[in-house]
LUMRO-329512 format. One line per 5 residues: their letters; for each residue x, y, z of C-alpha. Coordinates in steps of 0.5 Angstrom, whole numbers. Last residue first. Layout:
BEGIN
a> X,Y,Z | ...
This chain:
BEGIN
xxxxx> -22,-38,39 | -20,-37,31 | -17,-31,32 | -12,-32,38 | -10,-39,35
xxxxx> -8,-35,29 | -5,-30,33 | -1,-34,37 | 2,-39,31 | 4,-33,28
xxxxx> 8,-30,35 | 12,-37,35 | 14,-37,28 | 16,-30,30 | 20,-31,36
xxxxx> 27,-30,33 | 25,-28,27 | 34,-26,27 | 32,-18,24 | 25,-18,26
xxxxx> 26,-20,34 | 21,-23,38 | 18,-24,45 | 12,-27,47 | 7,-23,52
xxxxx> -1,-26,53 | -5,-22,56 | -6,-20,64 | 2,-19,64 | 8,-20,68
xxxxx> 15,-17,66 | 20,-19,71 | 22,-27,70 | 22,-25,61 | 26,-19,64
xxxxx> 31,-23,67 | 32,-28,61 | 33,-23,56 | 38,-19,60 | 42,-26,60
xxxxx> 40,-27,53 | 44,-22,50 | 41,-15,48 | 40,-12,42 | 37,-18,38
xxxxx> 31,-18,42 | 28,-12,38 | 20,-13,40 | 17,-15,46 | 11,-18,43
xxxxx> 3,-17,47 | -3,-20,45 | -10,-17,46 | -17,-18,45 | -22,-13,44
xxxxx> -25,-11,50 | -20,-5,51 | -23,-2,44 | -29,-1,47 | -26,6,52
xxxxx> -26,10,45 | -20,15,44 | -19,16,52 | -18,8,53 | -14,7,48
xxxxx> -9,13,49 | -9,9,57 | -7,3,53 | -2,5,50 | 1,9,56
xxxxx> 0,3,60 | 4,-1,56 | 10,5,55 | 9,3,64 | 10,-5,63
xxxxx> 17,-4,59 | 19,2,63 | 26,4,60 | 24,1,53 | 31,-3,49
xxxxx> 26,-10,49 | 21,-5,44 | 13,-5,46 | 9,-7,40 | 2,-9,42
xxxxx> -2,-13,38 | -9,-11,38 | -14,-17,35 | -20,-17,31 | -18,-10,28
xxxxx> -24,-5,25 | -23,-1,31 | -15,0,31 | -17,4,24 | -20,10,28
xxxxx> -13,12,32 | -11,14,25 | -13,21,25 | -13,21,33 | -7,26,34
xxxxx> 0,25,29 | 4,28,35 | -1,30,40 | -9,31,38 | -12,28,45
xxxxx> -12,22,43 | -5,22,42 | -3,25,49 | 3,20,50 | 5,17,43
xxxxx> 1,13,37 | 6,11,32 | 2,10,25 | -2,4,24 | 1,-4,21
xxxxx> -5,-7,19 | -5,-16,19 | -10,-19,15 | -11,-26,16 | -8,-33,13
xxxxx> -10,-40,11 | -5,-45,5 | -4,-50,10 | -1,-46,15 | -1,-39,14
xxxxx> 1,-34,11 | 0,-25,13 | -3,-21,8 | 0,-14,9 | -3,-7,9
xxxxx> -1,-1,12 | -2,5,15 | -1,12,12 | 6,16,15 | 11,10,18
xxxxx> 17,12,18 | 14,17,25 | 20,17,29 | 27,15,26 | 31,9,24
xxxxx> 28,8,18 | 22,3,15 | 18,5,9 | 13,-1,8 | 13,-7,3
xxxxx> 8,-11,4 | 9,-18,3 | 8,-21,9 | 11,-25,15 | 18,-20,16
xxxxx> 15,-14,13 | 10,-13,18 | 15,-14,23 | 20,-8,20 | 14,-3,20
xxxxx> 12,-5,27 | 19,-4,30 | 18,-1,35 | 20,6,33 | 15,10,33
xxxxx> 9,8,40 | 6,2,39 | -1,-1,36 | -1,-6,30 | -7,-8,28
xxxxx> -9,-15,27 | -15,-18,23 | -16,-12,19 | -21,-8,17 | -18,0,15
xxxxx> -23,5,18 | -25,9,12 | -27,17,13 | -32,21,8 | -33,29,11
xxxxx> -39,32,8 | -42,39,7 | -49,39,5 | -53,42,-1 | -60,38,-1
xxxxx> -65,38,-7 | -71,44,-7 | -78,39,-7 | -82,40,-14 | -87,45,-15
xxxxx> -94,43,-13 | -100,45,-18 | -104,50,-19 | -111,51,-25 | -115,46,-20
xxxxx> -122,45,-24 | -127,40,-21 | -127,44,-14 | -133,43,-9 | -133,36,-12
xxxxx> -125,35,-11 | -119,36,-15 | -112,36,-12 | -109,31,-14 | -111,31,-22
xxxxx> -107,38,-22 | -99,35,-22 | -96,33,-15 | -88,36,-14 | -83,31,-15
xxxxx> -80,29,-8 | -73,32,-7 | -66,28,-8 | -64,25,-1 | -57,26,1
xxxxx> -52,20,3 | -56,14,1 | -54,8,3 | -52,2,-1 | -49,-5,0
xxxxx> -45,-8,-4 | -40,-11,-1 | -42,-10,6 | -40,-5,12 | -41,1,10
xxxxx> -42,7,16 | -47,12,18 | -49,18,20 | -43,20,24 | -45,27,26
xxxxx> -38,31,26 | -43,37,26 | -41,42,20 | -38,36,16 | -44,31,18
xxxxx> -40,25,17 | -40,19,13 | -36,12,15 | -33,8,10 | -31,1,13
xxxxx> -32,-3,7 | -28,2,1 | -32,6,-3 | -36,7,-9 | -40,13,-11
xxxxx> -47,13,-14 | -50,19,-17 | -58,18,-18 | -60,20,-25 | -66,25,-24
xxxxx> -73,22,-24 | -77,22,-31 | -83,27,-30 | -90,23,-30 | -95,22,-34
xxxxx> -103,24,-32 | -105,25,-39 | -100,32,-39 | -94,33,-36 | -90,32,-29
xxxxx> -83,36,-30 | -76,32,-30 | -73,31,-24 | -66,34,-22 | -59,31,-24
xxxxx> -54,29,-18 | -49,34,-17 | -43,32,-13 | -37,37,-11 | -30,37,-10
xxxxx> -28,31,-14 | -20,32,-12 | -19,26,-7 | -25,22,-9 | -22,17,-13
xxxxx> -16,17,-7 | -22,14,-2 | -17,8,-1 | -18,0,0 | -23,-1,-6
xxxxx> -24,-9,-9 | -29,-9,-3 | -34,-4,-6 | -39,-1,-2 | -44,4,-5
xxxxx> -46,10,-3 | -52,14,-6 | -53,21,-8 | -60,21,-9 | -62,24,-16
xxxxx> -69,30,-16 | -76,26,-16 | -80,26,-21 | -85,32,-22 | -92,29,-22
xxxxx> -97,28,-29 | -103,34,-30 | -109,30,-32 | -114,36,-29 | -122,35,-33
xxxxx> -124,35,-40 | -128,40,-43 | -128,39,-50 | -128,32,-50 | -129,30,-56
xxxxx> -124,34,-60 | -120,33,-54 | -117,38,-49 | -115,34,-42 | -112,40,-37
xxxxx> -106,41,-35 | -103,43,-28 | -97,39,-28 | -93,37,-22 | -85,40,-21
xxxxx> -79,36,-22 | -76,34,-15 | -68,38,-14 | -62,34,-16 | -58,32,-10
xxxxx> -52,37,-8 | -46,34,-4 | -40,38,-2 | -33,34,-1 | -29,33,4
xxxxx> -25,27,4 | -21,22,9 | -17,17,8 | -12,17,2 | -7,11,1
xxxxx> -4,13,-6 | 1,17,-4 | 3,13,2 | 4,6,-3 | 0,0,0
């Protein structure tokens, strides 16, 4: 998953088609002279629909598409036929797209199935023609209804990646490299805070022939729910994830207190993400000896399963696959 390519988040302002407007006409025959109201109804102004699509894992084909004009309802006309409907536009998105309320920051619902589609804003309602509106005390109506305006609204379109694993550390833990080590991804590894800008995805093999989805998320440091560093932006991608794997490295100068900053970050972000299940892998092993390792292997003591490995050698890798997948399918 290339970093230009991997977009997110859009802004983009969404106009529905307006309703056609009713006719007010009139039967005029030969033979019938004087015929009553056969006005048509307007149609209906285009719906903006969005519509998942699990072939998309980016909103990148929206990134420039600023506005979204649906085509308005046609008029109604006479012999009581309707005005053709306006085209809806329909926008395909990845699974995991949540739409919001650009003004409010009201989420109004989020695309979880290939192919389901929701509307995002409504087109008018057509406008009802003549006919509607006679009655025995009135036999003639000269008006009809105008059709419905269409919608204007600012909308802010948001993916949350859907993974099976997802990888939560402060920079530098090494999530980057371990998911380059069991997948084919190819993430930007260095040796400085915040390599990795976008999340990435790898697919992550098995025995016989199975796999899951592993999501490495950017770094979160102290305070990051409330704005700091790369803030909660990507703090959204951790809730589609089965499984959290807490990264910590071995070379920490508190192990078990960077695991409670992680969690605490969790918790103020969305409480709920404490309920998934957890493992945690002390990363980087290849930098100290194994009398070190040993000692901390007694010491740190955690309510979650805790594995020890390091990317370079694979120490521990086999072993953290085999965890996860009997994690995921308990």
């Amino acid at each position: 998953m290339g970093s230009p390519n991997f977009i997110d988040y859009v802004k983009i302002c969404c106009r529905s088609g307006a309703g056609g407007a009713g006719s007010a006409h009139f039967r005029r025959e030969k033979s019938v002279p004087l015929g009553g109201p056969d006005g048509g109804d307007g149609g209906r102004g285009g719906h903006i629909i969005l519509r998942g699509n699990k072939q998309l894992w980016t909103l990148l084909h929206l990134r420039y598409r600023k506005q979204v004009i649906a085509e308005n309802g046609k008029s109604g006309q006479g012999s009581h036929r309707t005005g053709a409907q306006g085209k809806d536009v329909i926008l395909e998105v990845p699974i995991g797209t949540v739409a919001k309320e650009a003004e409010t920051g009201t989420v109004r619902f989020e695309i979880t199935e290939d192919g389901q589609e929701i509307i995002l804003t409504s087109g008018g309602r057509g406008g009802l023609g003549n006919d509607h509106f006679k009655s025995s005390t009135k036999q003639s109506p000269h008006y009809a209804q105008p059709g419905e305006p269409g919608i204007e609204e600012w909308m802010i379109l948001e993916l949350k990646l859907l993974a099976d694993v997802g990888l939560v550390g402060f920079p530098n833990a090494g999530k980057s490299t371990l998911l380059s080590v069991v997948s084919a991804a190819k993430p930007e590894i260095a040796d400085y805070p915040f390599t990795t800008l976008t999340p990435n995805l790898g697919v992550v093999g098995y025995q016989d022939h199975q796999s899951f989805v592993m999501a490495d998320i950017p770094g979160i440091i102290e305070g990051a729910a409330e704005g700091k560093g790369l803030g909660v932006r990507f703090l959204r991608h951790i809730e589609r994830n089965s499984i959290l794997l807490f990264m910590i490295p071995v070379t920490s100068d508190d192990i078990l207190k960077e695991y409670e900053i992680l969690l605490n970050e969790l918790r103020k972000y969305n409480p709920e993400l404490l309920d998934k299940k957890r493992v945690v892998a002390i990363s980087q092993c290849d930098l100290v000896d194994e009398t070190t390792l040993t000692q901390l292997k007694k010491k740190i003591k955690l309510e979650v399963d805790t594995i020890f490995i390091s990317s370079v050698t694979k120490k521990g890798i086999d072993e953290l696959k085999n965890l996860l997948w009997k994690t995921l399918t308990d």
